[in-house]
C-alpha positions as CSV (number, residue, x, y, z in Angstrom):
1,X,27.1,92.4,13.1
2,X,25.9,92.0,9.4
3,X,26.2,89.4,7.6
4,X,26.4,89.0,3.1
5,X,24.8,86.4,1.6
6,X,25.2,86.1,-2.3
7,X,21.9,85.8,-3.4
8,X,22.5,82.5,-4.7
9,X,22.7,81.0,-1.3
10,X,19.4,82.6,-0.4
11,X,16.2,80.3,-1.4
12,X,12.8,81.9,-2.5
13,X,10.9,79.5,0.1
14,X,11.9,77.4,2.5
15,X,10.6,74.2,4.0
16,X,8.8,74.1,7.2
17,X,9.8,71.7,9.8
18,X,6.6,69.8,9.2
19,X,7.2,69.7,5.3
20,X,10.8,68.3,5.6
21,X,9.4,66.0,8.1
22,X,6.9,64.6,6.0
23,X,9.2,64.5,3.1
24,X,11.7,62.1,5.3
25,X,8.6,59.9,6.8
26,X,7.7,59.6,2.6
27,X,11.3,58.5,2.2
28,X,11.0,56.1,4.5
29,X,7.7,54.6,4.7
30,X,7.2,54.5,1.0
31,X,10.6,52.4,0.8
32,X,10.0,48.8,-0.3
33,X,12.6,47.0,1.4
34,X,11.2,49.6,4.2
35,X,7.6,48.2,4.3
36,X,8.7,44.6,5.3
37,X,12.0,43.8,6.7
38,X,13.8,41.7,9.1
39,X,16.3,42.7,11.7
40,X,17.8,41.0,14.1
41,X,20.1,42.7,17.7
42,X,19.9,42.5,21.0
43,X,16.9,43.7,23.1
44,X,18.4,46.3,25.4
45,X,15.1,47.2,27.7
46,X,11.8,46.7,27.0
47,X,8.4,48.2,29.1
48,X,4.9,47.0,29.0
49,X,1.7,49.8,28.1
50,X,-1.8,49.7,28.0
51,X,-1.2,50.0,24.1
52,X,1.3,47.5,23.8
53,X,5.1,46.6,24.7
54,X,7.8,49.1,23.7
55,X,11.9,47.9,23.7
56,X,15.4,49.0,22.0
57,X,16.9,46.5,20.3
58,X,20.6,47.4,19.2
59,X,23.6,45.6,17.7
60,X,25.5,43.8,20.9
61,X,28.4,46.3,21.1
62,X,25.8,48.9,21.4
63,X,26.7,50.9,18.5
64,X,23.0,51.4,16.5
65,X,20.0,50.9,18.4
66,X,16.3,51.4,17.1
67,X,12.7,51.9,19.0
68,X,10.9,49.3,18.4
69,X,6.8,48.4,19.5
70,X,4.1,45.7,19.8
71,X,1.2,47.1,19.7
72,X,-1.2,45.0,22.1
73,X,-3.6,43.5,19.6
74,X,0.2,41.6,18.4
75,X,0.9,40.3,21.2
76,X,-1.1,37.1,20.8
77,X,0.7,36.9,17.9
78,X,4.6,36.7,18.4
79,X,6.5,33.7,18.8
80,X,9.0,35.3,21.3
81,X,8.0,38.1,23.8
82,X,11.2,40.2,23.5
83,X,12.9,40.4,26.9
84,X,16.2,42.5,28.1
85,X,19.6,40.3,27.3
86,X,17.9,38.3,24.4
87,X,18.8,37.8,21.2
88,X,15.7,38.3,18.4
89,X,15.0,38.7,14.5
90,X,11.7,40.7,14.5
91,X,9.7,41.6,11.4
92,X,8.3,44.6,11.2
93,X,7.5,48.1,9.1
94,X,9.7,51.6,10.1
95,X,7.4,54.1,11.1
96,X,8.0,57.9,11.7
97,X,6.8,60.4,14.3
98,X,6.4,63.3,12.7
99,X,5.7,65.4,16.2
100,X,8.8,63.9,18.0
101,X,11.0,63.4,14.5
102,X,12.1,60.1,15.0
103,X,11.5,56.9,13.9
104,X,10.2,53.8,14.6
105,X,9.9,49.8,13.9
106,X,6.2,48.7,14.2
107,X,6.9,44.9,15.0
108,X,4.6,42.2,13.5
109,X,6.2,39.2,14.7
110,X,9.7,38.4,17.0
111,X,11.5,35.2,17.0
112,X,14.1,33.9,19.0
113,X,17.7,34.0,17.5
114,X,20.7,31.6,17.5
115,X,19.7,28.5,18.9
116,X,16.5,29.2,19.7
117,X,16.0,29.9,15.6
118,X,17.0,26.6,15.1
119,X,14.6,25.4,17.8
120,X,11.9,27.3,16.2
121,X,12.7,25.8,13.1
122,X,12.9,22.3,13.9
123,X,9.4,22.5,15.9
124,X,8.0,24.0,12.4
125,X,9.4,21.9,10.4
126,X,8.4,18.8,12.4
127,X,4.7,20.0,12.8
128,X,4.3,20.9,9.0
129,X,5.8,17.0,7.9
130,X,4.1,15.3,10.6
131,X,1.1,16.8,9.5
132,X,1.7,15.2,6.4
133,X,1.7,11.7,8.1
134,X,5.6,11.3,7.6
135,X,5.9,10.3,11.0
136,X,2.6,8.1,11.5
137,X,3.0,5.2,13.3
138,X,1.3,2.8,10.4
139,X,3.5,4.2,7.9
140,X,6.3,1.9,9.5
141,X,7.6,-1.3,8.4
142,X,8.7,-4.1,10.6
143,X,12.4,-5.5,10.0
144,X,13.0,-8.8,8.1
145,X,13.4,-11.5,10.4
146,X,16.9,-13.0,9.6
147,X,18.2,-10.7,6.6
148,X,20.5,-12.1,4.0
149,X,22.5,-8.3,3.1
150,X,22.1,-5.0,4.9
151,X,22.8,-1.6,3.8
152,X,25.4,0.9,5.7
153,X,25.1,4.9,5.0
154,X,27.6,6.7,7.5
155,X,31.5,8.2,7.7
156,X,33.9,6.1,6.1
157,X,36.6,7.8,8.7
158,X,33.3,7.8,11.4
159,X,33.9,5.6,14.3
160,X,30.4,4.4,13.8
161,X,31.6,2.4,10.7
162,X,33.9,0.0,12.9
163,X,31.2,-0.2,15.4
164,X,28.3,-1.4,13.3
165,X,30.7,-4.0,11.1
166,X,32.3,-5.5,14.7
167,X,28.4,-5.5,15.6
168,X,27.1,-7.3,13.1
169,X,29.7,-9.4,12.6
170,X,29.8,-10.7,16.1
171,X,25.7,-11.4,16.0
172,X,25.5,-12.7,12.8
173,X,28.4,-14.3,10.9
174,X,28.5,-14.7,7.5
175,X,26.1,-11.4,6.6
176,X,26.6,-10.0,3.5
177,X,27.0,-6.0,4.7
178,X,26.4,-3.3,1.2
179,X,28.4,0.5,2.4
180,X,27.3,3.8,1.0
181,X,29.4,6.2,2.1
182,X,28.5,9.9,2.9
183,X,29.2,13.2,5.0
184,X,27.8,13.4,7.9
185,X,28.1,17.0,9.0
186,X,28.3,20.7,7.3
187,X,26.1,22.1,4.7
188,X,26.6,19.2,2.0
189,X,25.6,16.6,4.4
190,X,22.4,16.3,3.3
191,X,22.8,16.2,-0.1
192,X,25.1,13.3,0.5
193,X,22.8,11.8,2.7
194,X,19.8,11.9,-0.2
195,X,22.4,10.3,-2.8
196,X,23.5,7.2,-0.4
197,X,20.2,6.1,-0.2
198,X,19.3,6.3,-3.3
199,X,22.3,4.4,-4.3
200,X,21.1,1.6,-2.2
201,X,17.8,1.5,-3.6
202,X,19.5,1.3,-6.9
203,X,21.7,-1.1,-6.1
204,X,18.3,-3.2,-4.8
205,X,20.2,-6.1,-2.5
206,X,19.6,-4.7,0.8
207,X,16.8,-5.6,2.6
208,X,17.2,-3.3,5.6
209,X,19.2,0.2,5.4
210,X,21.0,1.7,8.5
211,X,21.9,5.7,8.5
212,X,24.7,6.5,11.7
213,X,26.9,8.3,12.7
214,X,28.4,9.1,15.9
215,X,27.7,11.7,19.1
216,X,28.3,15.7,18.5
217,X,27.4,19.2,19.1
218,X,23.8,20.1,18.2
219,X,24.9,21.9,14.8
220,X,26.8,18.8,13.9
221,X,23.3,16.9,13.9
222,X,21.9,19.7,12.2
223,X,22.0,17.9,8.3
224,X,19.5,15.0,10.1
225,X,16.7,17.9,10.8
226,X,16.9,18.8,7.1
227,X,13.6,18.0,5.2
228,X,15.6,16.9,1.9
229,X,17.1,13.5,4.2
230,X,13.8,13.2,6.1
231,X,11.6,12.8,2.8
232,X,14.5,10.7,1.3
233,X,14.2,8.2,4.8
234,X,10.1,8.2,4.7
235,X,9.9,7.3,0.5
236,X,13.1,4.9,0.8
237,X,12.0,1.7,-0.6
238,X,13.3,-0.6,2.1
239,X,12.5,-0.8,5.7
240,X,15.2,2.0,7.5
241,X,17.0,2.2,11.1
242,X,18.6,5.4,12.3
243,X,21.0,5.2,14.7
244,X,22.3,8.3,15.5
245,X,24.2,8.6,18.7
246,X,22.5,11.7,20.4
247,X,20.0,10.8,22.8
248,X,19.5,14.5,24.5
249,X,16.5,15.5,21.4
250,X,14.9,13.0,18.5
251,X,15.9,14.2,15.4
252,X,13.6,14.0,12.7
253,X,15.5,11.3,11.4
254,X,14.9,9.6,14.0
255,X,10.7,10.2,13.7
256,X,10.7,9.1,9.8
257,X,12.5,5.8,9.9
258,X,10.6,2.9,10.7
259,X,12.9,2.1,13.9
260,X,15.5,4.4,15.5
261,X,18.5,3.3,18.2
262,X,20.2,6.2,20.1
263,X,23.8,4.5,19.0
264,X,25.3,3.0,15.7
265,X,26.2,0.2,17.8
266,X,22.3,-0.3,19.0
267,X,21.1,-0.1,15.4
268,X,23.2,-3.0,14.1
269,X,21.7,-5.0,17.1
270,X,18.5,-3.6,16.1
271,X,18.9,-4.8,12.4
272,X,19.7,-8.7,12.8
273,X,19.1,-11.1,15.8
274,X,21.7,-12.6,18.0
275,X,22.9,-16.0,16.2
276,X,23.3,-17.6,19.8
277,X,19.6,-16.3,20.5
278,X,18.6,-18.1,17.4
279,X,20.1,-21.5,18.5
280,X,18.4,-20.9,22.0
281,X,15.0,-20.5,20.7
282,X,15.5,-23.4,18.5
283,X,15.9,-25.6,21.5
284,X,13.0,-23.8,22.8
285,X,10.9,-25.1,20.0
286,X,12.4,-28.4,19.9
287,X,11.8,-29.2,23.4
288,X,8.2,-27.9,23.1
289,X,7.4,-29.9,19.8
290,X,8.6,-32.9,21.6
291,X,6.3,-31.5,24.7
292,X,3.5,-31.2,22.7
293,X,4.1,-34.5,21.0
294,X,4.5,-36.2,24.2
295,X,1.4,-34.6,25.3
296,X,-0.7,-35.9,22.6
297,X,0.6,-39.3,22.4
298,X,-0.3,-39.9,26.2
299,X,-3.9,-38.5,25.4
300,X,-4.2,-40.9,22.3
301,X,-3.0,-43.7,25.0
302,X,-5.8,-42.9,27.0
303,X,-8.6,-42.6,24.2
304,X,-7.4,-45.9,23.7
305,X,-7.5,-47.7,26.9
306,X,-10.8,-46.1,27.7
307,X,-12.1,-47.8,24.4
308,X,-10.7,-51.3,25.2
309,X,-12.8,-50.6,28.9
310,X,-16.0,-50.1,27.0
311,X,-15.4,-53.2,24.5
312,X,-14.9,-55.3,27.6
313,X,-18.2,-54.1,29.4
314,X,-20.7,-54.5,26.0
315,X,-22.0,-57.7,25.6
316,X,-20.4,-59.1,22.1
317,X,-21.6,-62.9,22.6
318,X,-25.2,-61.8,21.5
319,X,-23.8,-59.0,19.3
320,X,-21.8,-61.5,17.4
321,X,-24.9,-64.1,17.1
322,X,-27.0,-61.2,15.9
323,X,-24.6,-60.4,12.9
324,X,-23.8,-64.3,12.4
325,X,-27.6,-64.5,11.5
326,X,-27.7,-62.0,9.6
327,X,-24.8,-63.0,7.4
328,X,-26.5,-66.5,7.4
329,X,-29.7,-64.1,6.0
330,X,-27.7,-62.6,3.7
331,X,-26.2,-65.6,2.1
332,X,-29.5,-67.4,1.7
333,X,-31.2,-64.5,-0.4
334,X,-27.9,-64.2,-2.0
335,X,-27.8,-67.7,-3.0
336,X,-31.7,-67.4,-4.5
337,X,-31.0,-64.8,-6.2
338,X,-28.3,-66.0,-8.3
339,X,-30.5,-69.3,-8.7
340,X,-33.6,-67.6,-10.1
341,X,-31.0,-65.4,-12.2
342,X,-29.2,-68.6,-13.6
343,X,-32.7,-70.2,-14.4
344,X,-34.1,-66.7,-16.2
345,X,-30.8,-66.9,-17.8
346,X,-30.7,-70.6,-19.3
347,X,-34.0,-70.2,-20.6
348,X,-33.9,-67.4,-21.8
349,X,-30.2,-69.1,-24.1
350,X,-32.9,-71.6,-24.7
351,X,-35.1,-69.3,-26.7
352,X,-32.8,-68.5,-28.6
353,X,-31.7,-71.5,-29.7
354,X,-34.7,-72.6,-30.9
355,X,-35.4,-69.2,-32.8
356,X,-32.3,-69.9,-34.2
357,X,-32.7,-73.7,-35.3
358,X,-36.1,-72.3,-36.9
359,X,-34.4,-69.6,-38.9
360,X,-31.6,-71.9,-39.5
361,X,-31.7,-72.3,-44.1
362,X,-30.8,-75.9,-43.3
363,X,-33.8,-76.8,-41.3
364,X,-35.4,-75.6,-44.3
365,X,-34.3,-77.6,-46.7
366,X,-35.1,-80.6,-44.6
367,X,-38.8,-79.6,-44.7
368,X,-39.0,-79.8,-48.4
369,X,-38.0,-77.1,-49.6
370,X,-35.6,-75.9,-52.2
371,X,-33.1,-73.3,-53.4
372,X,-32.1,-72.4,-56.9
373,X,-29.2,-71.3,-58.1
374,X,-28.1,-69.4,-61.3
375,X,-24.4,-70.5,-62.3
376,X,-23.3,-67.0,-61.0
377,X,-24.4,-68.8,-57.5
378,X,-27.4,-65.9,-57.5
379,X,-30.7,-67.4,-56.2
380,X,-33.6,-67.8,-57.9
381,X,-36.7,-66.3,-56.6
382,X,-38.5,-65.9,-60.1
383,X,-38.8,-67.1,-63.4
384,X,-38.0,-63.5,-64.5
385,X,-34.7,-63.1,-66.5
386,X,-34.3,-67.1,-66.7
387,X,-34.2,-68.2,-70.8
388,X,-34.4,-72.2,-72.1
389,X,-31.7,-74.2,-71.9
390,X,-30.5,-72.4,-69.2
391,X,-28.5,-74.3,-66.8
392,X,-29.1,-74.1,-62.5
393,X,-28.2,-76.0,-59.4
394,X,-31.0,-77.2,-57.1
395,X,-30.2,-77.2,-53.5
396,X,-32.1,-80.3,-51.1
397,X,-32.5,-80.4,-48.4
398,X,-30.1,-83.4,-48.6
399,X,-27.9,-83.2,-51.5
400,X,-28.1,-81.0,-55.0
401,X,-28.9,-80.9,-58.3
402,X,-28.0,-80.2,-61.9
403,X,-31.2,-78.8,-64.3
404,X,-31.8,-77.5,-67.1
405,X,-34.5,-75.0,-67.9
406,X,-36.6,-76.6,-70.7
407,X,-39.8,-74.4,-70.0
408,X,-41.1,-71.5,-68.9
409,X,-44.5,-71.3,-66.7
410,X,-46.1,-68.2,-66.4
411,X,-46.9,-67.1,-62.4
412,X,-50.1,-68.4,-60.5
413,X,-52.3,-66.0,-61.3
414,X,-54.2,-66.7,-57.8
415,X,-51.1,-65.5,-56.2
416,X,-51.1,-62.0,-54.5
417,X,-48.9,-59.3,-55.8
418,X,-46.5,-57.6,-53.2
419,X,-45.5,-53.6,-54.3
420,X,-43.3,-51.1,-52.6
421,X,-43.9,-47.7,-52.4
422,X,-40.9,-45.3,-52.2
């Protein structure tokens, strides 16, 4: 049988099966989104080679599958060995075999899927902030004592809310309690976590903060592993207590607040003390203040009484016959002392007086001499500015004169001449 082509359907050339293959392995390992890509299925079998570990992985109702391999010097490397039944995402590069014409996905790293992901994810996260000392133990602040207001972030329709107020209000009564209310579940969760807290911080009256909310599934906890609420609980500006009621895993919630309960109910016992503890310990202290003072009263007694037991045994007859002759001593010397001081003193007046009885113009007067008098009252020591007829009073030394200057005698020329030099 013959068969006619029109010679339009006839090619000059044609590829060889090499060519086309290494057209297609071009296609393919050239690709961008080809060179580095993440898939995730079901490993379906998997066998172990000198040259490294070769599996299927396929969709789980088995309708696409691809070869996939580790070579051995990967190995090491991979998070998750893939094993038969297991659900992976593996990263990796598609490959083609030109001799066999089929492809292949060269496999850098596996990791588990589902919850093992979020496993994966949590231990990552938690090693990358504790690395950053988030959760170091110094970094935690101790609670205040007795607490005047304290801060609530949780549900408002969580059952936690009621536990927490009936918790606090039964330990403490008369607290002041701040609420910030936010979601505790689903993809905005965290979000509304971040903006609670900072509204307490804003608001500045708390002095301790508690984040709850109630048991759940694993994925309902999920918004207290997110790094957003964790950095928000380490940099909050007051001292913070989660209590979250899981207890299976810590979240890291948990790890960055400075104290963590496993229920909302053991946080609000966690955040103020037990009133009726308070009155206890306040007998305690009573009873050993009056213990103490007891104590030390009875020792004082005894200092005492051992005191009065050495006064009795010392012999205070000559004690007190030594001191009276001392005082005796004492007074004596005392009593010359003030003598010979009176006696310096009295003479001493007396030496005085007499200087003064000299000097005294009066005394004098009565030795024969004079003073004269201008009618001004000026004295007269010289015959200098005086004219005739002048008038002057004469001062005795017992009684006074009326004159009148009728001459004028020049100065004893024997009589020395006093000058000052200025």
């Amino acid at each position: 049988m013959t068969f006619y082509l029109p010679d339009l359907l006839v090619p000059d050339t044609a590829l060889s099966v090499a060519g086309l293959t290494a057209y297609i392995q071009a296609l393919l390992e050239q690709d961008s989104q080809l060179q580095q890509i993440w898939v995730t299925g079901e490993v379906s079998s998997a066998n172990r080679y000198r040259s490294g570990l070769f599996f299927t992985l396929q969709d789980p109702d088995a309708k696409a599958a691809i070869s996939c391999v580790v070579w051995s010097s990967q190995l090491g490397k991979v998070v998750t060995l893939p094993t038969p039944g297991e659900q992976i995402i593996i990263l990796g590069r598609i490959h083609l075999h030109p001799q066999r014409g089929h492809y292949q996905l060269i496999v850098w790293q596996a990791l588990p899927a589902g919850e093992g992901l979020r496993a994966l994810r949590y231990r990552q996260l938690r090693h990358r902030l504790e690395a950053e000392g988030l959760f170091d133990p110094q970094r935690k602040r101790s609670l205040p004592s007795h607490p005047q207001t304290v801060a609530v972030i949780t549900s408002p329709r969580a059952a936690a809310w009621g536990d927490i107020q009936r918790t606090l209000k039964r330990r403490y009564p008369g607290l002041k309690v701040l609420f910030s209310p936010t979601l505790v579940q689903g993809d905005q969760a965290p979000v509304s976590i971040v903006n609670a807290i900072e509204r307490v911080e804003r608001d500045g009256r708390a002095e301790v903060l508690i984040l709850s909310r109630g048991g759940g599934a694993t994925e309902d906890m999920a918004c207290f592993n997110d790094e957003r609420v964790v950095r928000a609980i380490a940099n909050c500006a007051i001292p913070v207590i989660a209590g979250i009621g899981h207890q299976r895993d810590e979240s890291l919630a948990d790890l960055a607040a400075d104290v963590y309960a496993h229920t909302p109910t053991a946080a609000a016992e966690q955040a103020v003390p037990q009133l009726a503890d308070l009155y206890t310990q306040h007998q305690k202290r009573a009873m050993a203040l009056q213990e103490a003072a007891n104590h030390q009263f009875g020792r004082v007694e005894e200092e005492l009484r051992q005191l009065r037991d050495r006064l009795r045994r010392l012999p205070l007859e000559r004690q007190l016959q030594r001191e009276v002759g001392n005082l005796a001593w004492l007074r004596q010397e005392l009593i010359k002392g003030a003598l010979r001081q009176s006696q310096q003193a009295t003479h001493h007046c007396q030496t005085l007086q007499q200087k003064l009885t000299n000097l005294d113009p009066q005394s004098v007067l009565h030795r024969g001499y004079a003073i004269v008098r201008q009618g001004d009252g000026t004295i007269t020591r010289s015959t200098t500015g005086l004219h005739l007829g002048q008038e002057l009073s004469i001062n005795l030394g017992q009684g006074q004169l009326k004159v009148q200057v009728t001459e004028i005698l020049p100065a004893n020329p024997n009589a020395s001449e006093s000058s000052t030099v200025l």
